[in-house]
Legacy VTK file of the C-alpha trace (Angstrom):
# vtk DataFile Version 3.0
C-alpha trace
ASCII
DATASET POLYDATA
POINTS 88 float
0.000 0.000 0.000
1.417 3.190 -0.919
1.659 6.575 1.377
-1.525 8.619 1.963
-1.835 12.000 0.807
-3.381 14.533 3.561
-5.434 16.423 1.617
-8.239 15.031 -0.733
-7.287 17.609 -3.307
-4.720 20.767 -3.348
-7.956 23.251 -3.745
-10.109 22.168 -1.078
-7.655 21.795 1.610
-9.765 19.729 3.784
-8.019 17.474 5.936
-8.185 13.806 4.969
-8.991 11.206 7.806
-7.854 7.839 7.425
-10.159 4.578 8.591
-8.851 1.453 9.100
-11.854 -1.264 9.399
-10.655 -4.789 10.352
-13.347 -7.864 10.435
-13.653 -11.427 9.133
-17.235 -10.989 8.562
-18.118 -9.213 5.072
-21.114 -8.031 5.599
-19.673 -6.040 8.541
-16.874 -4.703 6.628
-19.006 -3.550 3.782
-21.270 -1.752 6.066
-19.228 0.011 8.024
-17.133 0.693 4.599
-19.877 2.257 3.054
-20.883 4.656 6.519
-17.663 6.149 5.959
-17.396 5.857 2.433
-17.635 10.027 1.640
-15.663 12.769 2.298
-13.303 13.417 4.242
-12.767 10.592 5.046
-10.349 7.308 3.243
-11.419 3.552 4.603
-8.649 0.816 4.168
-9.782 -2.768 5.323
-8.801 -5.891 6.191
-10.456 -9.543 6.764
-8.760 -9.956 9.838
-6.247 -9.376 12.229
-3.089 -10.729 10.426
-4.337 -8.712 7.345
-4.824 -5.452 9.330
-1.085 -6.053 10.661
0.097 -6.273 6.687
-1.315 -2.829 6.065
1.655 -0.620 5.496
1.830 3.279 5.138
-1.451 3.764 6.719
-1.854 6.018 9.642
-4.764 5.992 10.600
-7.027 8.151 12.135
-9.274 5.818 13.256
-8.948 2.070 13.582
-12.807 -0.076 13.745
-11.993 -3.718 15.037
-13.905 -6.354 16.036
-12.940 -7.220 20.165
-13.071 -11.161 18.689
-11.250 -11.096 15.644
-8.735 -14.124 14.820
-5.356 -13.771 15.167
-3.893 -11.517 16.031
-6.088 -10.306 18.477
-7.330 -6.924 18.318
-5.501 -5.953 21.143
-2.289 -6.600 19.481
-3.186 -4.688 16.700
-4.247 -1.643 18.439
-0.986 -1.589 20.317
1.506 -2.725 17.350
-0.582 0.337 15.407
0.108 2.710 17.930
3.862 2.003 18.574
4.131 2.176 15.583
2.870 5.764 14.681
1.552 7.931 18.163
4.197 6.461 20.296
8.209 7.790 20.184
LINES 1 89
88 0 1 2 3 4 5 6 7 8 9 10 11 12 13 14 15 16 17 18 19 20 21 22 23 24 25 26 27 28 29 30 31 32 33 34 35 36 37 38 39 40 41 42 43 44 45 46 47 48 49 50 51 52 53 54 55 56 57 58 59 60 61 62 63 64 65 66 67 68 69 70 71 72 73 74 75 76 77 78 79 80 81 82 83 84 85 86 87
């Protein structure tokens, strides 16, 4: 996955917010992909846990997770997330 730009376009300058949406169940993911589907806002997902972990160059601004997702469980990914971008 490739870097995120900020801004959805150079002449609006509104702020882009990333959402990350992690869960094995499609129907889920869809839904709560399509609730944040306009903008300002960018939804990357993942069908679990170990795919939400693969997600590189994402930032996010918000991260949706099921509590009972497979491995890894969501509480690793919330904390290997934030070490790895709101923690120094």
């Amino acid at each position: 996955m490739s870097e995120q730009n900020n801004t959805i376009g150079a002449d609006t300058g509104m702020k882009q917010y990333t959402v990350v949406v992690v869960d094995d169940e499609p129907h889920i993911l869809q839904a709560l992909k399509r609730c944040f589907s306009s903008e300002p806002f960018q939804v990357v997902s993942a069908g679990s846990g170990a795919e939400g972990l693969m997600i590189s160059g994402v930032r996010p601004d918000l991260l949706l997770s099921q509590l009972t997702t497979s491995w890894p469980p969501t509480s690793r990914l919330t904390e290997k997330t934030s070490d790895k971008y709101y923690r120094q």
